[in-house]
N, C-alpha and C positions, 0 to 999 in steps of 0.2 A: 480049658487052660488059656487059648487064646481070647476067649473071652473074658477072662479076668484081668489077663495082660493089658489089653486095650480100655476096662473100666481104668484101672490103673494111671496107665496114660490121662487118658479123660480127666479123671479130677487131678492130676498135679497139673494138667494145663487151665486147669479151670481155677484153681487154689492160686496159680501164677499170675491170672491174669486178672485177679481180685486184689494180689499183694500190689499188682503194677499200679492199677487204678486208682487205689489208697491211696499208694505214696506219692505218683503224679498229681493228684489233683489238691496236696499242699503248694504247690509250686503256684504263682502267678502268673509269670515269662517263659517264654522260650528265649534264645538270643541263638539267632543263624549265622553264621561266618559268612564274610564274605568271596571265601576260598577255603575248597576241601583240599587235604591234602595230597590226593589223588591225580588232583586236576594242576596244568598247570597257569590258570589264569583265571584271573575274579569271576563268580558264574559264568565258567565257561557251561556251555549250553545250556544256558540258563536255571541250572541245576539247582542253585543258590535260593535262586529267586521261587520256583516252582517249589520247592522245601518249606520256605515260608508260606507261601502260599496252601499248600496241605495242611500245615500248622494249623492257622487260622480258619482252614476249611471245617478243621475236626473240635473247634473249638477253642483251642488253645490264643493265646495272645502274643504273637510271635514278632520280633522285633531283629533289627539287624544289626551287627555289630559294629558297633561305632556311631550310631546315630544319638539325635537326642535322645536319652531315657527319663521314663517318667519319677517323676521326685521320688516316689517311696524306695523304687532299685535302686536310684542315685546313694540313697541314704544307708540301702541293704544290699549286695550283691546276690545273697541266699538267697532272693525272692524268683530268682532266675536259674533255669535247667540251662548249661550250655550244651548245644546239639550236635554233631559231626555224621558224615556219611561216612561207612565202611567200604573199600571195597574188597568181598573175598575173590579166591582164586579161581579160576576155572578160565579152561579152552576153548570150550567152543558158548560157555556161556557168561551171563554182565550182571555178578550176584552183587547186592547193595543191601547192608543194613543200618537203621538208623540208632544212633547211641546219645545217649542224653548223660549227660556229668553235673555231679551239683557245684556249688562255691567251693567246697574241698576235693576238686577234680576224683570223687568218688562217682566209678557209674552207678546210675541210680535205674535205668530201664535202659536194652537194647531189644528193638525189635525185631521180627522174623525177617528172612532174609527175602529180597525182592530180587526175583531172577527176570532174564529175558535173552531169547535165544536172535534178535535183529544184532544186523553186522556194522548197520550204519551207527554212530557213538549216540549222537543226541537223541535218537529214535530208543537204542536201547535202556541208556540212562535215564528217559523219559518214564519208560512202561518200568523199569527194574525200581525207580520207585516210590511210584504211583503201587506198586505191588509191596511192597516194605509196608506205606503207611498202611496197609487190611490191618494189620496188624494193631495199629495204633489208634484207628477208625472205631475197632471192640472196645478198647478199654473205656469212651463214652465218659471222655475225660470232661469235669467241671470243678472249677476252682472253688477249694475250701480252706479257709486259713488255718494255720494250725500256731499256736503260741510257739510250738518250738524251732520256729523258723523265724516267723512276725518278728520274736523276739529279739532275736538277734540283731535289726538294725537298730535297738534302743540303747542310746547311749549310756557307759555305766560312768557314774563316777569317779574319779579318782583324785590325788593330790594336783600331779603333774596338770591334766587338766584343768582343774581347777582355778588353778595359778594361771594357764593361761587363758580361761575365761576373764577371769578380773585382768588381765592386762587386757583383753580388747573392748572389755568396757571402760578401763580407764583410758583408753584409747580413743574413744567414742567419746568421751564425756568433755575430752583438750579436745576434739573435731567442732564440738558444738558450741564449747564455753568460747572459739575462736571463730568459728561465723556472727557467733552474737555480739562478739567486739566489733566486728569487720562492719554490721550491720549498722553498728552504734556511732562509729566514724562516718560510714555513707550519712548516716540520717545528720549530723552536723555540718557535713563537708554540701548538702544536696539545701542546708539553710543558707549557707554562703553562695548559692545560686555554682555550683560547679558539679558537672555530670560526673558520675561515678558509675563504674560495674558496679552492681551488686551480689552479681553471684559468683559465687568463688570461682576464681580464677582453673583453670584447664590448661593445665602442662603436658607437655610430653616428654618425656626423658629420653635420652639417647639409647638408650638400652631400648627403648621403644617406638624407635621410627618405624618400625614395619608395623601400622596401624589395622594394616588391612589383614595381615596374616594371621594362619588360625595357631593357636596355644594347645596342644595335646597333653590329655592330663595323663599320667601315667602313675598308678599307684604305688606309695613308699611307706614305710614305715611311720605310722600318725599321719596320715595327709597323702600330699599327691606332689610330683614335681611337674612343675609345665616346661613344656619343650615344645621349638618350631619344627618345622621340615626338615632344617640341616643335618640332624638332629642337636640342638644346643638346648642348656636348660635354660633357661629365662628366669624361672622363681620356681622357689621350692616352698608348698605352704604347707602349714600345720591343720590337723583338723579343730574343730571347738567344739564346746556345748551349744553355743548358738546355731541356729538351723543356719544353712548356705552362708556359714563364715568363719574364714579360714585366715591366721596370723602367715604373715610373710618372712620367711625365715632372714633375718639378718641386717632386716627393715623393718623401721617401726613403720608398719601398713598393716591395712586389713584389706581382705579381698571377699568383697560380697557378691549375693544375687540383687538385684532392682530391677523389678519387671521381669523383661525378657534377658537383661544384660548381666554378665560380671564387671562390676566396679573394682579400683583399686586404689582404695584411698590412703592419704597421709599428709602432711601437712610440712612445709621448712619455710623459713623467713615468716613466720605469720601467717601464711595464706596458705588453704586451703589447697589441697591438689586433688583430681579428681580423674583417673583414665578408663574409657570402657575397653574390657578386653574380650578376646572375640575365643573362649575358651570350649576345647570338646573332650568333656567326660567318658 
C-alpha cells in the first residue's frame, strides 16, 4: 500500500514538473523587482540581485525592473514572467518560495519552498534561496516561442488606429515638405553670400526646462503617460501602427526612437522643432 502511495506521489511530481517546464520555457524574460515585499528596502541583502543572478545561472534571461528592456518586451509585455519572493511562516525557521506571474498577474509556476534554520537575516535568506531555486534548477528550462504568446505583441488593426496612423504620417509628410522649404530659402539666402543654420532649429519649451530629468513611462489606456519625479505628467502619448511612434495627446507632435534617443517633434512658425527626451519604459 505504501508503495503505491509513494509511485503515486512520484508521478504527479513528475507530471508537475513536465507541465512547469513546458509552460516556462514559452516565456523569454524574467523581470526581478527591485524590492520584495517582505523586505523593507531595494535588495536589501542583496536578495534582489542574487535572484537574478540564479535566474540567469539556470538559464533563464532575467532582467530588472525598470531598466532598459529589449525592443521585442517593449513592444510585448507577455514575453516576460514577473517574479516575487515568498515568505512563509515559521519560528524558528526562513522558508522562501519563488513565484513567477504572467502579463495577466496569473501564477503560472511557484517553486518548492527554500528553508534555512541560520539566525543571522542575510546568511539565512542567502541559503533559504539558493534552496527554493533546486527547484527551478530541474525544470532545465530553455526558451521556446510559442505563437500564442509571440502573438500577442502584433499589432491588430483597427479603425481608431488607423486614423491615427494617417495623422502621423500626414504629420511627417508637413515635417518634410517644411525642411525642404527651409532648405530651399538657405540655398538662395547662402547665393547672396549670407550664413544661414540649416538645420532646423532646436527649441526648448517651458514645459521642458528640466532637460536633464528622466520621463517615466507609465502605461494608460492606448499608449503611456510620461511623468517626472514630482510626480507630474508631462505628455500623455497615444500608441500607433508605426514601430517606436507614438501621437502626443493634444499636440500636434510625434514622439519617436532615433538611435539611442526619443525625439519629440513638431513644428510652429515654419520651423521645425526638435527635443531629445530622456524617457524610461
Amino acid at each position: 500500500m505504501k508503495t503505491k502511495f509513494f509511485s503515486i506521489v512520484i508521478t504527479c511530481f513528475i507530471v508537475t514538473t513536465v507541465f512547469s517546464q513546458s509552460n516556462l520555457n514559452n516565456y523569454k524574460y524574467i523581470i526581478v523587482p527591485n524590492k520584495f515585499d517582505f523586505l523593507k528596502q531595494k535588495d536589501q541583502y542583496q536578495l534582489n540581485s542574487l535572484t537574478k543572478f540564479l535566474f540567469n545561472k539556470y538559464g533563464f534571461e532575467a532582467l530588472v525592473e525598470g531598466q532598459n528592456y529589449p525592443e521585442d518586451l517593449v513592444r510585448n509585455r507577455c514575453l516576460a514572467l514577473r517574479s516575487n519572493v515568498i515568505k512563509g511562516s515559521g519560528l524558528f525557521k526562513t522558508k522562501l518560495n519563488v513565484v513567477l506571474k504572467d502579463c495577466n498577474d496569473k501564477v503560472v509556476y511557484t517553486s518548492g519552498a527554500g528553508e534555512s534554520r541560520e539566525k543571522e537575516y542575510k546568511t539565512a535568506y542567502n541559503l533559504a534561496i539558493r534552496a527554493a531555486f533546486k527547484s527551478i534548477e530541474a525544470l532545465n528550462y530553455k526558451y521556446k516561442p510559442t505563437e500564442s504568446i509571440t502573438s500577442l505583441g502584433t499589432p491588430k488593426v483597427n479603425p481608431v488606429k488607423s486614423e491615427v496612423a494617417e495623422e502621423i504620417q500626414q504629420l511627417r509628410e508637413e515635417i518634410q515638405s517644411l525642411k525642404k522649404e527651409k532648405e530651399a530659402v538657405v540655398s538662395k539666402e547662402e547665393e547672396a553670400s549670407v550664413v544661414v543654420k540649416q538645420e532646423p532649429e532646436t527649441v526648448v519649451e517651458e514645459s521642458m526646462k528640466a532637460e536633464k530629468k528622466v520621463l517615466y513611462a507609465q502605461e494608460i489606456e492606448n499608449g503611456f503617460q510620461l511623468v517626472d519625479s514630482s510626480p507630474k505628467v508631462i505628455y500623455k502619448i497615444k500608441s500607433t501602427q508605426l514601430k517606436e511612434v507614438y501621437l502626443v495627446e493634444n499636440k500636434s507632435a510625434i514622439i519617436y526612437k532615433k538611435g539611442d534617443d526619443w525625439v519629440i517633434e513638431y513644428y510652429t512658425d515654419n520651423v521645425v522643432r526638435q527635443f531629445v527626451l530622456n524617457i524610461k519604459f
